[in-house]
N, C-alpha and C positions, 0 to 999 in steps of 0.2 A: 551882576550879569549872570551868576551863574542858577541864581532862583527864577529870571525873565528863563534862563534857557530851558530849564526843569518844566518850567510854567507852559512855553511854546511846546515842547514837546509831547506833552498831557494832553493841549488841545489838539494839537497835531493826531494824536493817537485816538483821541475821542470822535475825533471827526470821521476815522476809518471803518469805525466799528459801524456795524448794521443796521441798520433801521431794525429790517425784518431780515426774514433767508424764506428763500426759494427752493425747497429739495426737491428732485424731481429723479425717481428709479423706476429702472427699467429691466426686462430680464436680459437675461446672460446674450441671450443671441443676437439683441438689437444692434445692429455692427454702426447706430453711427455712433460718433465721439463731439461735433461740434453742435452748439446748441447755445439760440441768439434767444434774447429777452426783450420783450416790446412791451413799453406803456400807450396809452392811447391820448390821441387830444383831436376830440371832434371825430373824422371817421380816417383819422392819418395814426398808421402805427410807428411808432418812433421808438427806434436801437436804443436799449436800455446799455447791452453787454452782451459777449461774448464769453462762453464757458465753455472748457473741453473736459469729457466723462472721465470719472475713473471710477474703473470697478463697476460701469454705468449707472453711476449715481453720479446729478449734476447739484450744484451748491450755487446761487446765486446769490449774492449778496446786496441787497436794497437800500443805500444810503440816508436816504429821505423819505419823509412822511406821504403815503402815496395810498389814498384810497380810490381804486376805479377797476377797471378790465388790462388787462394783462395776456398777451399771449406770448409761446415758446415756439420757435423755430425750428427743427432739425433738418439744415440746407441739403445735406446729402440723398438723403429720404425726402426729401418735399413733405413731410411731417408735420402737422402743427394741429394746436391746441391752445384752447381757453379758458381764464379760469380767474378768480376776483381777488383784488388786495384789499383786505379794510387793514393796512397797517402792522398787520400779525403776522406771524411766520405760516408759510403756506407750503403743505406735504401734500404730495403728487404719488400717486402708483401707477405705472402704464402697463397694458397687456397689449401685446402685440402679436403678428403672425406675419410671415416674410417679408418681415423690416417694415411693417404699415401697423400704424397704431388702430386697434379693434377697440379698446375700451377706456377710460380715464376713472380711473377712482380717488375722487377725493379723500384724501386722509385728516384732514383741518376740517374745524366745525363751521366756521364761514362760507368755506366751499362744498362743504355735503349741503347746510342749508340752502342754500344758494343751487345749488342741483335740484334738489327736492321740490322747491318752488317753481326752477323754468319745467320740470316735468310736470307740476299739477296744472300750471299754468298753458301747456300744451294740451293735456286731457281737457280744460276748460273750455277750449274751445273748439277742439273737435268732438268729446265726448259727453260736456254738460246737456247741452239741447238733446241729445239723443235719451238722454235719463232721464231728465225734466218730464218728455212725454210718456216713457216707459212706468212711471213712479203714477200716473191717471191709473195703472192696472191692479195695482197692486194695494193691500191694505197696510196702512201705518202699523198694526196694531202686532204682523205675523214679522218673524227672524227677515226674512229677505227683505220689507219692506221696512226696517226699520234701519237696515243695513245701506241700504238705496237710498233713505231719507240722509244717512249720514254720510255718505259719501257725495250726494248732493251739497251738504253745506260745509262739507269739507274744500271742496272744487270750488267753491263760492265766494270763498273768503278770499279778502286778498292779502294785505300785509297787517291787519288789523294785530298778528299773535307775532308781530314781529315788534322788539326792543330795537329802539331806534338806539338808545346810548348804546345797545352792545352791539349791535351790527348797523351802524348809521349807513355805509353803503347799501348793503342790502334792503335795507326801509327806503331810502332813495328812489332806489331803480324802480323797484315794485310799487313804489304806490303811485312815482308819475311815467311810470309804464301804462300802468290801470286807467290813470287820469286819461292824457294824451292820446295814447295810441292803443287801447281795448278795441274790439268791435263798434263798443256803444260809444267812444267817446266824440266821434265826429259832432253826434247828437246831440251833446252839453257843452262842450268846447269854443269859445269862440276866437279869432284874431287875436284880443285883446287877453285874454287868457293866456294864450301860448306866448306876450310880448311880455307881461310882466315875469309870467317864468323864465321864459332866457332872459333877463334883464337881471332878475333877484335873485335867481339859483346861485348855489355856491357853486367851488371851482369843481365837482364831481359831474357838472353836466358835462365839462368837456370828458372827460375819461367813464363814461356811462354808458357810452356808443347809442345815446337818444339824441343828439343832437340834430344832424342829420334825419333818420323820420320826420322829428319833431318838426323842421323848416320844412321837409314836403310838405305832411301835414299843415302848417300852417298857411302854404303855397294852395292848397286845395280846401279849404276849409272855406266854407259857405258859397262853394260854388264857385270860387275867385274868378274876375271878370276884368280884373285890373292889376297885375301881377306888381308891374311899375310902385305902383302907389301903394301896393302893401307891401314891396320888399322897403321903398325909401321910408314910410312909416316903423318898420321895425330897425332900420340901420339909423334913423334920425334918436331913437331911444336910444341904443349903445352904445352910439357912438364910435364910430369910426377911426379912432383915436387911440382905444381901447383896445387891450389883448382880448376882451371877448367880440367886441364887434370886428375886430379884422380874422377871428377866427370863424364867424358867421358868414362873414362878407367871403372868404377862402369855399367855404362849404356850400354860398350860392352859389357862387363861379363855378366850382365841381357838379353842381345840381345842376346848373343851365346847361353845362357841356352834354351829361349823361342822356338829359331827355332832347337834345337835340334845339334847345333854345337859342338860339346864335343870338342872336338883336340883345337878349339881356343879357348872355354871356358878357358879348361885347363891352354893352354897357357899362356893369358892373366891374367888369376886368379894366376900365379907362378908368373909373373912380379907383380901383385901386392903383395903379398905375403912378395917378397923378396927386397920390398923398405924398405931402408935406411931413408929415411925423416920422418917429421911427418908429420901421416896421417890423412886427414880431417873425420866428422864424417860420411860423405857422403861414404866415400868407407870402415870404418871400418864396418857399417850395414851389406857390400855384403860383408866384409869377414868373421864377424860373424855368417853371415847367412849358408853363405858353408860351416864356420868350422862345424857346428852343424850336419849335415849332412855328411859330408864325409867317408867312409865306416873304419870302427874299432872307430867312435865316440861312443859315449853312446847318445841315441836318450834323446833330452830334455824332462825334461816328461812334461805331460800336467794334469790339473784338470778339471775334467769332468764337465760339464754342467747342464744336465740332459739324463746322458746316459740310453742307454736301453739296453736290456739283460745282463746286470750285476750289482752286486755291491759294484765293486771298486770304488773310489775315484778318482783314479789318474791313466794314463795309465801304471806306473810302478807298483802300486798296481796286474795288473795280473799276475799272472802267470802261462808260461806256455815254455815249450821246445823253440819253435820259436813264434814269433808273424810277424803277416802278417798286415803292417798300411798301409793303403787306404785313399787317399784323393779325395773324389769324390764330385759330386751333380746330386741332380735328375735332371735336365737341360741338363746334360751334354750327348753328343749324342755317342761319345768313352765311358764314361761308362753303358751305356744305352745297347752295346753291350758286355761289357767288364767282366761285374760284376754277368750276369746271367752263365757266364761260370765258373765261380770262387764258386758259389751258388752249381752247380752241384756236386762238388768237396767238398763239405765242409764235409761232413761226414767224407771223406776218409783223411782230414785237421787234424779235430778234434779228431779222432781215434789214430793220432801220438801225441797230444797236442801241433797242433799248432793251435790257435786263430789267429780269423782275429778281426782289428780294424777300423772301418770303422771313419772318419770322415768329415765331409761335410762340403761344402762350398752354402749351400741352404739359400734363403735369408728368403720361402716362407714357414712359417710353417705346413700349409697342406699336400704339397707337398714332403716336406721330410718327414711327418710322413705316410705318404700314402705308399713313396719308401719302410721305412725300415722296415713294415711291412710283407713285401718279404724277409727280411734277417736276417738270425737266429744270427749274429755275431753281436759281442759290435757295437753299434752305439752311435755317439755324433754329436750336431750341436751348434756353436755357434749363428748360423742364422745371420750371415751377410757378408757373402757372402766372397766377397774380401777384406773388410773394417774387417775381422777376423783377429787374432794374428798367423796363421797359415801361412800366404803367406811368411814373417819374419823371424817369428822362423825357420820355415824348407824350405824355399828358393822352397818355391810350386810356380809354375808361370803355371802351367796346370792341368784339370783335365781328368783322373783320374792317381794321383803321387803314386806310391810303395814303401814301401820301407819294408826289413826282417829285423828281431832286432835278438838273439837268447836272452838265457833265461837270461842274464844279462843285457838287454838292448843294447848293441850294434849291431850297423850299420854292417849286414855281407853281404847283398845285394840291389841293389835300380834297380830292371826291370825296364823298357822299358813298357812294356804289360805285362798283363794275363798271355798270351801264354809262356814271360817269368819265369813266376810264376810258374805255373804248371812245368816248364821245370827242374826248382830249383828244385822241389820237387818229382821230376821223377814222375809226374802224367799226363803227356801229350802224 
């Protein structure tokens, strides 16, 4: 018994040890202290871990073999940053100026290469055509033009000088970056190309953050004329059964929301719906998210922040006949037009008791307290924009999101617009 117990506790102790580490420093002044860890799968960032600084240096420890995109959190600061695992220990330096990160310097060689690429990668395509014509002037033979010819086929290249065994991530991204989603690649590309990639790719397409393009893309690729018949064509390949087809199938659903597709949404949200299998926790998120939402739901409620013009607690806490919830930000240029119309109206709102409930998706705390100055109705902000519990909870993917509750909280309308609003309410 007592060499089983040695033996258990070996593995016990091997299992704790790190994959990789995560260090990540920062100067003296940056005052936050907590700092969350995200891997990716498809375009959903998922809580690795929670670390608090000392000496503002943070230590993350990576238990498992994880090569894809990776981002850090600092909730206090609304802070965040990105940066890539091919499975090695990955060193971070931040420079900052009042508490907001200004620069990221990679100190690991996966992540300076990997910078170095999406920067030639950016000069590619705003900067190559303008040389291409610029290099007709000049002759090959003189310092400047030979200088121009090299810096042209530097820009030019794409992952050809990349070692896929030492940086397999990074030969990844970049070459069915290039492939898929270059300028030119509409042009070469077709349906049947981008169905055997998501079919055959290994598991880095989910944590590559190409998945998502890639389904536009293949959503608009030869002019698509038949959406139906090319999503059921690529979901009948994967399989619907499968962790990568129900993470496709999760990332059409989000796609048909975004662009305003309802009928496929639908669609596709009833096939998931009405699976038989078990389901990854990848698509239970987007069904959780829509059930919460769906009209005769009960609106989840929420705990206020530091709201303003009232004092409730909680947004169940109000009451009132109807409630009008707003998801908006001062950034936003649809509510920027949307919401002064809605303002006009309030009186004639409030007179029937219905409240409006504004909440925001503002990162910059000036700026939303500047806006809701202008608005006589409950306001709240978590201040962090899209990195809020809101995007989730109520399956927000735009601002500015509606929805009507009546006086027990249920979901009896979700407009489109204002105009919709007012139209509810015979005020138009």
């Amino acid at each position: 018994m007592k060499k089983i117990f040695i033996l258990s506790a070996f593995i016990t102790a091997f299992s704790l040890q790190a994959q990789f580490t995560i260090t990540i420093q920062a100067p003296a002044d940056f005052k936050d202290q907590d700092a969350v860890l995200y891997t990716l799968n498809g375009s959903k960032d998922i809580i690795v871990s929670k670390e608090k600084g000392k000496n503002n240096l943070w230590n993350f420890k990576y238990p498992k073999n994880y090569m894809g995109m990776m981002k850090v959190y600092f909730p206090d600061s609304n802070n965040t940053f990105s940066f890539i695992s091919e499975n090695k220990n990955v060193n971070i330096k931040l420079e900052t100026q009042t508490n907001k990160i200004k620069d990221v310097i990679y100190l690991d060689e996966a992540n300076k290469l990997m910078s170095n690429l999406q920067e030639g990668s950016q000069k590619k395509e705003l900067i190559l055509p303008a040389l291409s014509q610029i290099k007709e002037y000049y002759k090959e033979n003189t310092d400047f033009g030979k200088a121009l010819k090299a810096e042209i086929n530097r820009l030019s290249g794409g992952s050809e000088g990349i070692d896929p065994a030492q940086h397999p991530f990074i030969y990844y991204y970049n070459t069915n970056y290039s492939k898929f989603l270059s300028n030119d690649a509409s042009k070469n590309v077709s349906q049947d190309d981008i169905i055997n990639f998501i079919d055959k790719s290994n598991d880095m397409l989910e944590t590559s953050s190409l998945l998502r393009p890639v389904l536009v893309s293949y959503l608009n690729t030869g002019g698509n004329t038949n959406v139906s018949t090319s999503v059921d064509k690529l979901l009948d390949r994967l399989k619907v059964e499968t962790p990568r087809g129900q993470t496709v199938l999760s990332e059409l659903i989000d796609i048909f929301d975004v662009y305003d597709m309802q009928d496929f949404k639908d669609k596709y949200l009833g096939l998931a719906k009405n699976l038989k299998c078990t389901i990854t926790d990848r698509l239970a998120t987007t069904l959780k998210s829509n059930a919460n939402v769906e009209i005769g739901a009960v609106f989840p409620n929420y705990t206020f922040h530091a709201p303003a013009n009232t004092n409730a607690k909680t947004l169940h806490d109000i009451k009132a006949d109807k409630k009008i919830v707003i998801f908006w930000s001062s950034t936003c240029s649809h509510c920027e037009n949307e919401l002064p119309q809605l303002l006009a109206k309030y009186n004639d709102l409030k007179a029937g008791n219905i409240q409006i409930v504004g909440l925001s998706l503002d990162t910059d705390k000036d700026s939303y307290a500047k806006k809701i100055g202008a608005f006589p109705w409950v306001n709240d902000s978590e201040l962090r924009g899209w990195n809020s519990s809101y995007s989730d909870t109520y399956n927000v993917h735009a601002t500015p999101t509606y929805f009507i509750l009546d006086a027990n909280n249920k979901i009896i309308n979700k407009p489109d617009h204002v105009g919709d609003v007012l139209e509810y309410f015979k005020l138009k």
